[in-house]
TORLO-518472 format. One line per 2 residues: number of its first residue (from 1); their letters; for each residue x, y, z of N, C-alpha, C, O. Coordinates in nm, 3 decimals. Layout:
BEGIN
NUM> A> X,Y,Z,X,Y,Z,X,Y,Z,X,Y,Z ~ ...
END
This chain:
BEGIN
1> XX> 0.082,-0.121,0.000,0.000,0.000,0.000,0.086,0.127,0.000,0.067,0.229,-0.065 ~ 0.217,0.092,0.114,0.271,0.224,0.056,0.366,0.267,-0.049,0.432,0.370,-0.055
3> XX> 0.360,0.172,-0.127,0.485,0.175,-0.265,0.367,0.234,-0.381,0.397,0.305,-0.476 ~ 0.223,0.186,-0.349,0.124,0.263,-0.431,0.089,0.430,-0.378,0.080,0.525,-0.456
5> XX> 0.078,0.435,-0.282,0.091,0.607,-0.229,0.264,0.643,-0.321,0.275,0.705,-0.426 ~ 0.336,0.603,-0.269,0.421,0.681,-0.319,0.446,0.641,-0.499,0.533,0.707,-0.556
7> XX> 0.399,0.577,-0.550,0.392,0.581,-0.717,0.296,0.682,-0.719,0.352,0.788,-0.748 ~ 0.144,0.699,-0.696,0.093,0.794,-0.672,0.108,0.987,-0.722,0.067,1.069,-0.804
9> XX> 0.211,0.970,-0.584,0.244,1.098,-0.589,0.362,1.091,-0.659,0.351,1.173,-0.751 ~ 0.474,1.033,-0.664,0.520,1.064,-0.765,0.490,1.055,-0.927,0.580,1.082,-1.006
11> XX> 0.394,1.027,-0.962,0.331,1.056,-1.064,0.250,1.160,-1.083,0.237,1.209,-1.195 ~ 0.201,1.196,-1.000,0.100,1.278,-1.019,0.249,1.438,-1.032,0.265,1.534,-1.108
13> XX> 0.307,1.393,-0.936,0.420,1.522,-0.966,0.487,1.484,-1.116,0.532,1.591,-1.157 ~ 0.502,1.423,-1.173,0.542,1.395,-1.265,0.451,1.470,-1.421,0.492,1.528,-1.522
15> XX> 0.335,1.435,-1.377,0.248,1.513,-1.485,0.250,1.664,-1.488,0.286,1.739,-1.579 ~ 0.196,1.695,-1.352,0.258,1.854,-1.349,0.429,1.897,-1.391,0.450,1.974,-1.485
17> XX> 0.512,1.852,-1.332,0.600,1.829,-1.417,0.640,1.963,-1.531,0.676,2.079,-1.550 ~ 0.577,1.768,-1.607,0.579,1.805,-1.767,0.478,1.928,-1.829,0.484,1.996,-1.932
19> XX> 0.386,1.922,-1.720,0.332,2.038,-1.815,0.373,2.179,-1.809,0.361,2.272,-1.889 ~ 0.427,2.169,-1.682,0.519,2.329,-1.629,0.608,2.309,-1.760,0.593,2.398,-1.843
21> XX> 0.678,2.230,-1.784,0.805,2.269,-1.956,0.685,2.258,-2.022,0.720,2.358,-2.084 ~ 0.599,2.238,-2.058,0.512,2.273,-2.194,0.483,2.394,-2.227,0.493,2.455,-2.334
23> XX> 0.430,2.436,-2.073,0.371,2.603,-2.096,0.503,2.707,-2.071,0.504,2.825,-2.105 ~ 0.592,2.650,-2.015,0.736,2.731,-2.070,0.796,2.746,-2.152,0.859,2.846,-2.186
25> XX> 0.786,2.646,-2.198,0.863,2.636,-2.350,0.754,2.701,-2.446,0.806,2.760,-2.540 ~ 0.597,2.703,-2.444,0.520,2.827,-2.545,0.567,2.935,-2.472,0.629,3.013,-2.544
27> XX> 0.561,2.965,-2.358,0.613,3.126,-2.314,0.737,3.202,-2.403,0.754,3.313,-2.451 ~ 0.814,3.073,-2.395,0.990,3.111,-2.446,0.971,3.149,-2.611,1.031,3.229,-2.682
29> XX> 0.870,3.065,-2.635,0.858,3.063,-2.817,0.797,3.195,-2.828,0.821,3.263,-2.928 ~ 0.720,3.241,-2.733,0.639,3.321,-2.756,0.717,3.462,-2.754,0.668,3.564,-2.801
31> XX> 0.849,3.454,-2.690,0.901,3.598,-2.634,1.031,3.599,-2.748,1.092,3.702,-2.779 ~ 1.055,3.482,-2.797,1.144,3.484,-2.928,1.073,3.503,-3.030,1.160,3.526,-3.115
33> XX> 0.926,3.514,-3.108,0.804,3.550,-3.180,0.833,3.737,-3.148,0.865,3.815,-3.238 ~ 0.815,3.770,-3.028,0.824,3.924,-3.003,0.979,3.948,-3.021,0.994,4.066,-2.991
35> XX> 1.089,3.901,-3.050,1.179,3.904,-3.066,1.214,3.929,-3.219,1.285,4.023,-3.253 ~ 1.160,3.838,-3.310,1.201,3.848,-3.423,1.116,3.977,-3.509,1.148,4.039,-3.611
37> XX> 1.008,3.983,-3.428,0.946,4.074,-3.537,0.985,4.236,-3.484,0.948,4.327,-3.558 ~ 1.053,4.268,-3.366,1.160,4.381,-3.340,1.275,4.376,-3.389,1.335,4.480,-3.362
39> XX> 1.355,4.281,-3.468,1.483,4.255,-3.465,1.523,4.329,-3.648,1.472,4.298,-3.755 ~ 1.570,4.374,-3.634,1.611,4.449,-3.793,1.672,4.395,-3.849,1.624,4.392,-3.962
41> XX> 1.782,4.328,-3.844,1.927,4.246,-3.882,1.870,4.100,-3.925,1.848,4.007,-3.848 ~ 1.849,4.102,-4.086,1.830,3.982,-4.141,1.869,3.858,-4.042,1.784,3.805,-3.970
43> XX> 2.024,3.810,-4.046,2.081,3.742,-3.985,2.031,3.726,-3.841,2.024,3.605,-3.822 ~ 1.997,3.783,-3.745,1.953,3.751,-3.626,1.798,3.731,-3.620,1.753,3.667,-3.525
45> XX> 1.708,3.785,-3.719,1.609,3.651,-3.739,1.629,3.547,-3.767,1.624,3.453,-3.688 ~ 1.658,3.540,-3.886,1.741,3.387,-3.946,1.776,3.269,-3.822,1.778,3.148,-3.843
47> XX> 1.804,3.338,-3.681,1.857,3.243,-3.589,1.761,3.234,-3.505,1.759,3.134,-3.433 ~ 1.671,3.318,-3.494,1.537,3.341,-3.374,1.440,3.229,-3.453,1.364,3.156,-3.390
49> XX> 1.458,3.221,-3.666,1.338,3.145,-3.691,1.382,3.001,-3.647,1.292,2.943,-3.585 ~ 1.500,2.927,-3.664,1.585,2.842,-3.647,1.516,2.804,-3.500,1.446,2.705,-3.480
51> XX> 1.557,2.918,-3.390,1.512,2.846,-3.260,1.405,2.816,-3.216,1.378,2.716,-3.149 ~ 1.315,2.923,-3.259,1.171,2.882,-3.290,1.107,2.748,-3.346,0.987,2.728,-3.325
53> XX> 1.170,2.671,-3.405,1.117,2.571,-3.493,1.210,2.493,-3.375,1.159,2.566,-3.290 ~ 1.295,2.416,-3.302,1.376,2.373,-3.261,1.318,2.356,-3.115,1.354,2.252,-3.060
55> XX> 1.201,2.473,-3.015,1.185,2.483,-2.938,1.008,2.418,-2.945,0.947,2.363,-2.853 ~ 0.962,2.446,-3.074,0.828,2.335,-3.132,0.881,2.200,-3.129,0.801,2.106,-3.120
57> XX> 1.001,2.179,-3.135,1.011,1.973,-3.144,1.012,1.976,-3.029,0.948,1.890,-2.969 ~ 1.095,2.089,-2.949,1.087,2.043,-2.765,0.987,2.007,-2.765,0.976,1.885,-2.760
59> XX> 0.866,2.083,-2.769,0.734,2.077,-2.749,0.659,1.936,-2.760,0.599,1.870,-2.674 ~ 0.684,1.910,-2.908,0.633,1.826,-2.951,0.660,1.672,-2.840,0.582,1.590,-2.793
61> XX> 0.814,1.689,-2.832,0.859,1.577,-2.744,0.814,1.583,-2.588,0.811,1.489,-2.508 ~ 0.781,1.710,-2.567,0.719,1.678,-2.429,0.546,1.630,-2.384,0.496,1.587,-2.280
63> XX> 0.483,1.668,-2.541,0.351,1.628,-2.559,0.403,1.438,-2.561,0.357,1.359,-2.479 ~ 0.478,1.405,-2.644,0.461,1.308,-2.621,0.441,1.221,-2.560,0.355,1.133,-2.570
65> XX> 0.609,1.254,-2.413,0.614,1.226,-2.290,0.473,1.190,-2.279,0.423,1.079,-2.298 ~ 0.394,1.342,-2.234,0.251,1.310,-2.147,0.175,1.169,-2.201,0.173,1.061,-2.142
67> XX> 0.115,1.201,-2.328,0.061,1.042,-2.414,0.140,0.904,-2.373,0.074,0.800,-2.362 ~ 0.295,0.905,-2.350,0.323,0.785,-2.313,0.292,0.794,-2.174,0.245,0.688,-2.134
69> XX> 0.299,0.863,-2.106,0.248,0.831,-1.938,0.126,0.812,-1.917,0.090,0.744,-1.822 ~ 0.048,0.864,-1.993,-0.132,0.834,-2.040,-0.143,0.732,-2.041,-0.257,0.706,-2.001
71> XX> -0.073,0.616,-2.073,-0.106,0.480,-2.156,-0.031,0.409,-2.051,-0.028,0.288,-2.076 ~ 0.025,0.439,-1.951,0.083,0.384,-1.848,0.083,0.407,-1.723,0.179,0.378,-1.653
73> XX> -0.021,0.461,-1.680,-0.031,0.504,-1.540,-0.193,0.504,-1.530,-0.285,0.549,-1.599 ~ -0.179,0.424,-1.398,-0.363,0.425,-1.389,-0.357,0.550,-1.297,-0.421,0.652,-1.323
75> XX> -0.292,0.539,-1.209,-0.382,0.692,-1.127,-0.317,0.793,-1.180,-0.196,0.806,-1.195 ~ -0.421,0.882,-1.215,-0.345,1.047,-1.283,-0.400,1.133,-1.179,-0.492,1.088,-1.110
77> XX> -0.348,1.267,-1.155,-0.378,1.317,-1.077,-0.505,1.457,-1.144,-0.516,1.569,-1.094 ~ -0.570,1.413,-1.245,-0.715,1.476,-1.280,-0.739,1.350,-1.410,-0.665,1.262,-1.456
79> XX> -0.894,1.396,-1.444,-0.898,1.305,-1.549,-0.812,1.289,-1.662,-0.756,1.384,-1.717 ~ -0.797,1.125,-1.713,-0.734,1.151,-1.831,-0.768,1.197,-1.962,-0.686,1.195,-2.054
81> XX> -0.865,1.230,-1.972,-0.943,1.266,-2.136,-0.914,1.429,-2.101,-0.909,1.498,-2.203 ~ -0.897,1.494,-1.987,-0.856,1.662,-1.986,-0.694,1.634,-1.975,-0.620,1.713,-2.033
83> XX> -0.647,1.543,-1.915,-0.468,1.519,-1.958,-0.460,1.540,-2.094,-0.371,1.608,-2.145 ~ -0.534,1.493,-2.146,-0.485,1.523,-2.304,-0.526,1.577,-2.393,-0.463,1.581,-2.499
85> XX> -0.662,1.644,-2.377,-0.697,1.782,-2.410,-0.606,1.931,-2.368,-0.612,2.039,-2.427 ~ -0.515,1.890,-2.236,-0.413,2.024,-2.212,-0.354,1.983,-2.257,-0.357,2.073,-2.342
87> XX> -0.261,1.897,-2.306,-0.155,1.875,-2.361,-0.159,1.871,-2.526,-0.064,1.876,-2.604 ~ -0.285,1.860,-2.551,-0.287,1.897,-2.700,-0.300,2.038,-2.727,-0.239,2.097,-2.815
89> XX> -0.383,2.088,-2.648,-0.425,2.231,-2.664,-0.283,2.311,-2.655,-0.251,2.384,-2.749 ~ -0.199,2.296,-2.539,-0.054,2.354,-2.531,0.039,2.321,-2.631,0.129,2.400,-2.663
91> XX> 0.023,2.187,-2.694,0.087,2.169,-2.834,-0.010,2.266,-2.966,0.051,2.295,-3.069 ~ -0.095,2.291,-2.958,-0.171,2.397,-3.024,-0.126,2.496,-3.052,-0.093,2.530,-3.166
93> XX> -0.115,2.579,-2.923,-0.050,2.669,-2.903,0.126,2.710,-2.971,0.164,2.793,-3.054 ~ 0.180,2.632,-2.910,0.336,2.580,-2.974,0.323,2.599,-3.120,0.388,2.683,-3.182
95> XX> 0.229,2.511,-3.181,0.231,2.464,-3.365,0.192,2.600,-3.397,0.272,2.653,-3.474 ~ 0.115,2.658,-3.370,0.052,2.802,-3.436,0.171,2.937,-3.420,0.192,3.016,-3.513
97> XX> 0.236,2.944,-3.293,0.367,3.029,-3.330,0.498,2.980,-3.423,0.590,3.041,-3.479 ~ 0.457,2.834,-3.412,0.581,2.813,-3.536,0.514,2.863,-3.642,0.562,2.959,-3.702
99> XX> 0.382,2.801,-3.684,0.349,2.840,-3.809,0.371,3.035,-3.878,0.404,3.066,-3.992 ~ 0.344,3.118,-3.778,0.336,3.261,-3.771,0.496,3.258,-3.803,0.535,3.307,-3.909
101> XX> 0.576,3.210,-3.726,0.683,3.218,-3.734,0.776,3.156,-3.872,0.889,3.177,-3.918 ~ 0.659,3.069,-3.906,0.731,3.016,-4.057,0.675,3.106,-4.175,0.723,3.178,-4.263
103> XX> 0.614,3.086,-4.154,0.540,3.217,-4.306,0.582,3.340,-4.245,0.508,3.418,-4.304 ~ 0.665,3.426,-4.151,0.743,3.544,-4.196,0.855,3.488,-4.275,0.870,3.535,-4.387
105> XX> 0.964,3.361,-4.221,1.020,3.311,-4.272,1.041,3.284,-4.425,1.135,3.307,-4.500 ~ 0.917,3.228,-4.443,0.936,3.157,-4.558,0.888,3.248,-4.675,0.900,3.220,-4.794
107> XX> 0.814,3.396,-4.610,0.802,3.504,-4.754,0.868,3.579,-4.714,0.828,3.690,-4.752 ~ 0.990,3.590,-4.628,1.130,3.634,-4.688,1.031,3.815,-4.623,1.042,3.899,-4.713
109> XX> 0.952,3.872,-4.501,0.961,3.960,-4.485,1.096,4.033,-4.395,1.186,3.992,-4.321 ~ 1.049,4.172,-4.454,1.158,4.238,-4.365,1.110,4.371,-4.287,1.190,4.444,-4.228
111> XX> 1.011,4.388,-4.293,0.960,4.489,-4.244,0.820,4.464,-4.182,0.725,4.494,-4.255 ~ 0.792,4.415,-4.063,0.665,4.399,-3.994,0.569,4.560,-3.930,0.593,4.649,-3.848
113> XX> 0.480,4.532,-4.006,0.399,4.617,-3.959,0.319,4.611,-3.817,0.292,4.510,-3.751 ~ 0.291,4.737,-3.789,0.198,4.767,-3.633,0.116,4.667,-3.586,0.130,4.633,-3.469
115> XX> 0.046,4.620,-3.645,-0.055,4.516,-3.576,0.027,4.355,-3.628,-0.063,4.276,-3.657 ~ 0.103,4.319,-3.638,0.217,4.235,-3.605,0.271,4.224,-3.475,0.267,4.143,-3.382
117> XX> 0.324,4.333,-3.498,0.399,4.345,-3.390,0.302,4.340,-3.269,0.339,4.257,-3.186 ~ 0.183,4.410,-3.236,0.077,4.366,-3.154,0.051,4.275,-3.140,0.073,4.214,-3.035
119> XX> 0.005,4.237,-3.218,-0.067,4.045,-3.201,0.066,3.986,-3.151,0.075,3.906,-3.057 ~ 0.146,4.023,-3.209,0.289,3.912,-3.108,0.313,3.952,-2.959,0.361,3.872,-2.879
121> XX> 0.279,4.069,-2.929,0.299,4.113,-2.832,0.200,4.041,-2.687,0.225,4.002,-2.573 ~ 0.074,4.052,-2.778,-0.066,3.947,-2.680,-0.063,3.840,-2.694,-0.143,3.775,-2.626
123> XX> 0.011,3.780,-2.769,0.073,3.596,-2.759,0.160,3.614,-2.700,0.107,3.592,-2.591 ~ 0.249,3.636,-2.679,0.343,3.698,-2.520,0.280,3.720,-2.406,0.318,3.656,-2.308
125> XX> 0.177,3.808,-2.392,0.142,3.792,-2.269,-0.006,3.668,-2.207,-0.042,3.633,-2.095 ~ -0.039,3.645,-2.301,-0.163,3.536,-2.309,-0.055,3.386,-2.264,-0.089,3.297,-2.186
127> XX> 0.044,3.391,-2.319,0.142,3.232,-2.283,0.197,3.301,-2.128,0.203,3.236,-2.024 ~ 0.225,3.408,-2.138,0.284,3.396,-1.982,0.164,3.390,-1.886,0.180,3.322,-1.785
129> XX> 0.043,3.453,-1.904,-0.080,3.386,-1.798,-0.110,3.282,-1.835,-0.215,3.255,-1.777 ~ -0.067,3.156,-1.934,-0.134,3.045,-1.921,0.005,2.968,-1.883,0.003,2.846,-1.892
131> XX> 0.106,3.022,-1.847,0.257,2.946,-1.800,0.163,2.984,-1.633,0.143,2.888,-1.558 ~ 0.129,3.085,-1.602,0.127,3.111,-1.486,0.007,2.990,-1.413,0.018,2.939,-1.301
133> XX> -0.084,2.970,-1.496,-0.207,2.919,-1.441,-0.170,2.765,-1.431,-0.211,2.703,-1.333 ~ -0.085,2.691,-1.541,-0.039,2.569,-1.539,0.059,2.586,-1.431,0.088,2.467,-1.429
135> XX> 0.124,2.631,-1.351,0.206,2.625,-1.276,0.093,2.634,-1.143,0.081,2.534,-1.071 ~ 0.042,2.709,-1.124,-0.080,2.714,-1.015,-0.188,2.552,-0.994,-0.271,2.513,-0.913
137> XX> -0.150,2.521,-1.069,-0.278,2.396,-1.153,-0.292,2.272,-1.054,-0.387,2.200,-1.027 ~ -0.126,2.278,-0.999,-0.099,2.121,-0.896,-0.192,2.178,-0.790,-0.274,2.090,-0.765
139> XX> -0.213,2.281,-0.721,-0.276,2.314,-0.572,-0.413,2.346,-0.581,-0.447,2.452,-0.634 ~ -0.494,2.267,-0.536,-0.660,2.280,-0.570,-0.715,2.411,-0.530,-0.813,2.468,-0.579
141> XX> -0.590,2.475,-0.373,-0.663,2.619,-0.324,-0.643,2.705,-0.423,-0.736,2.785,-0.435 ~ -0.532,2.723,-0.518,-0.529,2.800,-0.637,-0.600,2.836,-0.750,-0.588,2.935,-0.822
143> XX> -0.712,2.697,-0.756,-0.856,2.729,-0.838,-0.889,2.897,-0.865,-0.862,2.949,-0.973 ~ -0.946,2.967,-0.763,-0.954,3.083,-0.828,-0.827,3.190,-0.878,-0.833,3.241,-0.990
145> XX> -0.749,3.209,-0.815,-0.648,3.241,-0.917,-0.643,3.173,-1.081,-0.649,3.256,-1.172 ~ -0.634,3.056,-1.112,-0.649,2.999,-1.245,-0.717,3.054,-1.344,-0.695,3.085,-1.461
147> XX> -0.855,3.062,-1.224,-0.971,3.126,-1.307,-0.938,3.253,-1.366,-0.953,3.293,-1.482 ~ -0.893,3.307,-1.267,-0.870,3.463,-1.316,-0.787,3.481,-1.406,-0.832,3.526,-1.512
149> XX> -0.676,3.459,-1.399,-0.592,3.416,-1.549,-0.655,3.382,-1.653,-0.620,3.433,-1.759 ~ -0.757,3.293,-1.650,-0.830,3.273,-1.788,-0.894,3.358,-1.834,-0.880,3.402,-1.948
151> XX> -0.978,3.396,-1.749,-1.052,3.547,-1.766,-0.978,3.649,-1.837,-1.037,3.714,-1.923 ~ -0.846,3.671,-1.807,-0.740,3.751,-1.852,-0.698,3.727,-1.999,-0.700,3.803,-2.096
153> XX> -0.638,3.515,-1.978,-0.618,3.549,-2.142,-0.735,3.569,-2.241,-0.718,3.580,-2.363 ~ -0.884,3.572,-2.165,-0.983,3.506,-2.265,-1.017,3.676,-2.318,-1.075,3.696,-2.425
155> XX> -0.970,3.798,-2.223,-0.942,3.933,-2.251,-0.874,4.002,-2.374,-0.892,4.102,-2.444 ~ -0.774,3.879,-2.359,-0.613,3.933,-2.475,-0.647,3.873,-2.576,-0.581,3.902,-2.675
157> XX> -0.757,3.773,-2.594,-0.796,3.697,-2.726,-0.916,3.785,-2.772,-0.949,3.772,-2.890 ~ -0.982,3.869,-2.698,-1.102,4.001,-2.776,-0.986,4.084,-2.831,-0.999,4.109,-2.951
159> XX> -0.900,4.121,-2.787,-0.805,4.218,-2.807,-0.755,4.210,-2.947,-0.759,4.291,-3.040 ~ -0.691,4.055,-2.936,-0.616,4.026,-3.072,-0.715,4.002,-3.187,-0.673,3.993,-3.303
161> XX> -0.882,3.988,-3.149,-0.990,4.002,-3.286,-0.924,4.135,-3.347,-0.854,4.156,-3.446 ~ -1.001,4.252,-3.196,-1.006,4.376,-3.269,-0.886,4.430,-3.405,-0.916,4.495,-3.504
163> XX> -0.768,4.387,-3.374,-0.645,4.459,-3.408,-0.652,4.326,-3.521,-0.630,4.367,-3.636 ~ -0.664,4.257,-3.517,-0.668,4.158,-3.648,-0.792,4.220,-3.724,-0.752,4.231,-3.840
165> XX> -0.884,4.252,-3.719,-0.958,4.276,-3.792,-0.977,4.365,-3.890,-0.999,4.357,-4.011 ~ -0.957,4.510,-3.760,-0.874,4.642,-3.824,-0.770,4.601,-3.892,-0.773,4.685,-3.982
167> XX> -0.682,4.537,-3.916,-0.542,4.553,-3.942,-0.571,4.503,-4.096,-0.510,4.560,-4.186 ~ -0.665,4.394,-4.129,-0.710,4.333,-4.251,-0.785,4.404,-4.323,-0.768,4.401,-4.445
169> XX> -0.879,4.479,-4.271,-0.962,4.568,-4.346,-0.851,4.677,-4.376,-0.844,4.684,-4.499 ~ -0.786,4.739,-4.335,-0.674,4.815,-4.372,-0.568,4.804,-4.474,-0.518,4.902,-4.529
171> XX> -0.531,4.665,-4.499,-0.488,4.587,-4.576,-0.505,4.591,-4.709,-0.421,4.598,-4.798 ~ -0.703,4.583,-4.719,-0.722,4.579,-4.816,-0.771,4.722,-4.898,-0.790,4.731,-5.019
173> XX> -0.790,4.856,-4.769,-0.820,4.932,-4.779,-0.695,5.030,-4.855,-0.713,5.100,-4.955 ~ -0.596,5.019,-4.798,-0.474,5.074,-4.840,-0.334,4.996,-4.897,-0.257,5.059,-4.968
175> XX> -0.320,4.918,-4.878,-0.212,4.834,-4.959,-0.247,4.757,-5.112,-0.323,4.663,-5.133 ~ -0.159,4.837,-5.210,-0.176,4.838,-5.344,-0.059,4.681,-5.398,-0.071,4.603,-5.492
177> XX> 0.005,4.686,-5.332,0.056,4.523,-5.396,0.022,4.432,-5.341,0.080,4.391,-5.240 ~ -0.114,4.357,-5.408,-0.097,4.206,-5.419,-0.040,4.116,-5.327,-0.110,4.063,-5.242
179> XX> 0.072,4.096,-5.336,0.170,3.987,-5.271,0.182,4.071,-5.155,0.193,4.006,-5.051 ~ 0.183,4.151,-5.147,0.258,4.223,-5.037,0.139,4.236,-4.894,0.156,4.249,-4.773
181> XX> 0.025,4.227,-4.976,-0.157,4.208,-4.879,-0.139,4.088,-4.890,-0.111,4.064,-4.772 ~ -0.130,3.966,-4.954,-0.147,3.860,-4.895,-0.051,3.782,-4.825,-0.096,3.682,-4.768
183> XX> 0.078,3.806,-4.817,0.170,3.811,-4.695,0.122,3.866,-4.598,0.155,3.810,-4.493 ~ 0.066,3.939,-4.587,0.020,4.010,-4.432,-0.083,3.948,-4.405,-0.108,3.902,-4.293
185> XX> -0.162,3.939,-4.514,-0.286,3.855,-4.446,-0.306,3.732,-4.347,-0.379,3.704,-4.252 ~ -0.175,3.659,-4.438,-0.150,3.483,-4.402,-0.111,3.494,-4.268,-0.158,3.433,-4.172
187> XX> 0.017,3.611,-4.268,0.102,3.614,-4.136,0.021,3.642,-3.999,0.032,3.574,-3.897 ~ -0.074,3.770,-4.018,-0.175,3.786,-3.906,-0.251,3.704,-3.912,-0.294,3.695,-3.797
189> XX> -0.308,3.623,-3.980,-0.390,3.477,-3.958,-0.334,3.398,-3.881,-0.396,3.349,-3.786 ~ -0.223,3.373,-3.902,-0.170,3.264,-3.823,-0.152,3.318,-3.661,-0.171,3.252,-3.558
191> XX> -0.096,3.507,-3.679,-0.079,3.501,-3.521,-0.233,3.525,-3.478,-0.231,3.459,-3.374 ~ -0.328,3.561,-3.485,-0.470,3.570,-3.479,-0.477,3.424,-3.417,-0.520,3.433,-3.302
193> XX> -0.451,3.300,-3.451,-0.520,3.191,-3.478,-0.436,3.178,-3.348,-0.501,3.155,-3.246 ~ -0.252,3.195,-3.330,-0.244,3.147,-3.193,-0.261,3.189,-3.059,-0.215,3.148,-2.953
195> XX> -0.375,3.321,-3.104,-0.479,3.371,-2.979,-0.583,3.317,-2.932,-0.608,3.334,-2.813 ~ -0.664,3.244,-3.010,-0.733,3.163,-3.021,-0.648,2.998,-2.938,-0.663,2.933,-2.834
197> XX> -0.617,2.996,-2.981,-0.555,2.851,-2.923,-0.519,2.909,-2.795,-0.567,2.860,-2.692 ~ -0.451,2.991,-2.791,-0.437,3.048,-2.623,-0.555,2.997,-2.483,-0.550,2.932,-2.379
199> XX> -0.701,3.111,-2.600,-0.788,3.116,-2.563,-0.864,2.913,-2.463,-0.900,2.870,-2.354 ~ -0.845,2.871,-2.602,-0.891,2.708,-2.626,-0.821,2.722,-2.506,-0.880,2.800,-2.431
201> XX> -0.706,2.672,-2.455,-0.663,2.629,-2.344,-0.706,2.687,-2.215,-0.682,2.618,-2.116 ~ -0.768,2.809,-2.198,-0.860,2.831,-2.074,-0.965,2.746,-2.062,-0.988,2.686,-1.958
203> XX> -1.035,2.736,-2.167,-1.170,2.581,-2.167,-1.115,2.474,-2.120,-1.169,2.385,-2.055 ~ -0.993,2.482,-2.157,-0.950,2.326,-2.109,-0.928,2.344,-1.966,-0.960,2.250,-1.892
205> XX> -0.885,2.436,-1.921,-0.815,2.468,-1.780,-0.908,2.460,-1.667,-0.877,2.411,-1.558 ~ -1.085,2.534,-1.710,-1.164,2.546,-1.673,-1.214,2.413,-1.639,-1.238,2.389,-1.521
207> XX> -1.231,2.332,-1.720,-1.271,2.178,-1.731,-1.210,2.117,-1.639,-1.267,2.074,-1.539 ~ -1.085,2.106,-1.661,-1.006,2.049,-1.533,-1.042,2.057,-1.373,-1.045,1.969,-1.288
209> XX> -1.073,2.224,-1.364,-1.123,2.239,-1.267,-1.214,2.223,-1.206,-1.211,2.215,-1.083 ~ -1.326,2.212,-1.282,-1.459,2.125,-1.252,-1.475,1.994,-1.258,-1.588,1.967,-1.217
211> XX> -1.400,1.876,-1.296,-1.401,1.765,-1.338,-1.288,1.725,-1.205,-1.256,1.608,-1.224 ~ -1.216,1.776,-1.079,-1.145,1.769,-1.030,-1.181,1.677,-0.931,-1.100,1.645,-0.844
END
């Protein structure tokens, strides 16, 4: 009985864990995202897109982790069908700043405009309240704090509509090349989209908490 208490808890610390590096490692992606689109010097994007993509396989490999401990551990310390709804949703998160981060990349911009640079700025702070709330997540008295964080990022995801929206209608209102509007378009889609996924992961967070 007591080699099962202590598998237990060390498992259950084990899941939290891993998810504390999940939602750190989107924080980190997220503050190298606000990094590249301030950075002027071809060459030192070039290395921010590099780490960016490099810090998504972290990711990827720590989602995995969780799925193999899923499939091998009977007691989890919340349900397992929300184990892996956060851990997908935080891999969500992860895939959508690479993607933002690959299409500046891959159409070769060099000059990011205002609501770029915004929307990167509220995926920066939307990953550091959902680093904050996954770190809060192991202690049940912390429930309302969590909450409130969600509330917060579910704030920074109205935010990033408005300025995505404006920023597209503007787009099409004033920008006369072609290629040059639909590069912007794609690029704020994608960071748009990893506000949204932000968002998604408060539902999940919420769930957890009621399903506890």
């Amino acid at each position: 009985m007591k080699v099962l208490f202590q598998d237990f808890f060390s498992h259950k610390a084990m899941f939290y864990d891993l998810f504390d590096q999940a939602a750190k490692n989107v924080a980190e992606m997220a503050t190298l995202l606000v990094s590249v689109v301030n950075t002027e010097r071809a060459d030192e994007r070039e290395l921010i897109f590099k780490h960016i993509d490099k810090m998504e396989n972290t990711g990827d490999d720590i989602t995995h982790k969780i799925y193999l401990w899923l499939d091998k551990i009977v007691f989890t310390p919340f349900n397992r069908n929300d184990i892996h709804a956060l851990a997908s949703t935080l891999d969500d998160v992860a895939d959508t700043i690479q993607e933002a981060s690959g299409r500046m990349y891959l159409y070769n911009v060099v000059e990011f405009v205002p609501p770029i640079k915004e929307i990167s700025a509220i995926i920066l702070q939307a990953s550091r309240e959902i680093e904050k709330a996954i770190n809060l997540l192991r202690l049940p008295k912390n429930a309302n704090l969590v909450i409130e964080l969600c509330r917060q990022i579910k704030s920074y995801e109205r935010q990033a509509d408005q300025v995505y929206y404006h920023a597209v209608a503007e787009l099409f209102s004033d920008e006369k090349d072609p290629i040059r509007l639909l590069k912007y378009r794609e690029i704020l889609f994608s960071l748009e989209t990893a506000v949204n996924k932000c968002k998604n992961t408060t539902d999940v967070l919420n769930t957890v908490l009621i399903n506890r």
